[in-house]
C-alpha positions in Angstrom: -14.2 -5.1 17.7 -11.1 -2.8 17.5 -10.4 -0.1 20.0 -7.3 1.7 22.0 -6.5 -1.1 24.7 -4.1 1.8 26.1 -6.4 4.4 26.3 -9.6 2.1 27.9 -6.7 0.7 30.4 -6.2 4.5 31.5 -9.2 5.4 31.7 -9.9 1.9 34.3 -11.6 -0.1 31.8 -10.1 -4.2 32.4 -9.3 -4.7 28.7 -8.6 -8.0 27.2 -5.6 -7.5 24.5 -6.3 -11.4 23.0 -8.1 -11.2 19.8 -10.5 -14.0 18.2 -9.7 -15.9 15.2 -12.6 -13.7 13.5 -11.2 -10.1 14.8 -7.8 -11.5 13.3 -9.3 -12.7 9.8 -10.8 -9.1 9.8 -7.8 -7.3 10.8 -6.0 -9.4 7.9 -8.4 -8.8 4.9 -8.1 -5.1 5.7 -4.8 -4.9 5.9 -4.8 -6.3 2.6 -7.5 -4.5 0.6 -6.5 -1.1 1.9 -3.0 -2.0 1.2 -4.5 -2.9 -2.4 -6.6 0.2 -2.6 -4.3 2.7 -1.1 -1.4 1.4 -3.5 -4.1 1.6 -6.8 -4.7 5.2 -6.0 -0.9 6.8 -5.3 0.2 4.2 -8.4 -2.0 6.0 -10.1 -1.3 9.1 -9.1 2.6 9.0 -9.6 2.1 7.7 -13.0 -0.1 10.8 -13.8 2.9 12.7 -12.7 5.2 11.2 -14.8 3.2 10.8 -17.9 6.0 13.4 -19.7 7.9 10.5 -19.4 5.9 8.7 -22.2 4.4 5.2 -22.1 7.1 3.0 -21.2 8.5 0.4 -18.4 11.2 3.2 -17.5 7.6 5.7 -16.2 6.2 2.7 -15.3 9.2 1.2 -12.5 9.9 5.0 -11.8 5.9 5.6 -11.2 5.9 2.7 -8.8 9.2 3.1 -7.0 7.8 6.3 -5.8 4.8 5.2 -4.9 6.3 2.7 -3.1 8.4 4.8 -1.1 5.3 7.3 -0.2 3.8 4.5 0.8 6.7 3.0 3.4 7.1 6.5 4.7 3.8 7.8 5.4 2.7 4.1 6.6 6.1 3.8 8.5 5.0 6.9 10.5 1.3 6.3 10.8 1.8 2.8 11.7 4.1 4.2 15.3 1.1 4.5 17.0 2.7 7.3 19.5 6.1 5.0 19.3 9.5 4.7 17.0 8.3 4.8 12.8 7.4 1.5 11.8 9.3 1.4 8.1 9.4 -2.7 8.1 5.8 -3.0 8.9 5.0 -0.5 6.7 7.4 -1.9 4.1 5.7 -5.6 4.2 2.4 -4.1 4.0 2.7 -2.3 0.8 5.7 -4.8 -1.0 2.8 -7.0 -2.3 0.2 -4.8 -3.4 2.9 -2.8 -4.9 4.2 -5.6 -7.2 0.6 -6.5 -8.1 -0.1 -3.8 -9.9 3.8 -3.0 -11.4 2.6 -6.4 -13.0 -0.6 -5.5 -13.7 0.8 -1.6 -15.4 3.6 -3.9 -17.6 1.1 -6.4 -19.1 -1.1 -3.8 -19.7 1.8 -1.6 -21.9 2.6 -4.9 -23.3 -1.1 -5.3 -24.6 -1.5 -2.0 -25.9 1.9 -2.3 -27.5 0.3 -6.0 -29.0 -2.4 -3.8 -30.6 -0.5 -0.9 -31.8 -1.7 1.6 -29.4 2.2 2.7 -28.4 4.9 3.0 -30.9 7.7 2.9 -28.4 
């Protein structure tokens, strides 16, 4: 179970800050598929904006370069928790989700390029 330690501690409550192999596997594969998730929808989104770029690897790295960087800055400061902006935390969180589906966008042009969809 996850909860404010800092806030039960204020109000009196003894809280133990130690988490379980189990809270920590849970923490982990959340992390991971909101990182996955979160990074689907705003790569998605960016390359919606910059669809007037045409279907190529130049929208593509630009589409998720700034999604990326959304993604380090608005995690950076949601991650502080009342403290300094977290940009490394935020930075690790979203590096590999980020690459997985760059990869996933350029084998997908590459396909459709296979077929004939794209001329460029």
């Amino acid at each position: 179970m996850f909860y404010n330690a800092r806030l039960l501690q204020a109000a009196g409550f003894s809280v133990s800050l130690t988490l379980t192999r189990g809270d920590f596997m849970a923490y982990m594969i959340g992390m991971a598929v909101g990182g996955v998730v979160g990074m689907l929808l705003l790569s998605r989104l960016t390359l919606w904006m910059f669809k007037r770029l045409g279907d190529n690897e130049r929208r593509i790295l630009v589409a998720h370069a700034v999604a990326y960087v959304l993604a380090v800055g608005l995690g950076g400061l949601g991650y502080a928790d009342g403290g300094p902006p977290r940009f490394l935390y935020a930075a690790s969180v979203y590096g590999l989700p980020t690459l997985l589906w760059l990869a996933m966008d350029l084998l997908g042009l590459k396909g459709r390029r296979f077929k004939g969809q794209v001329s460029n």
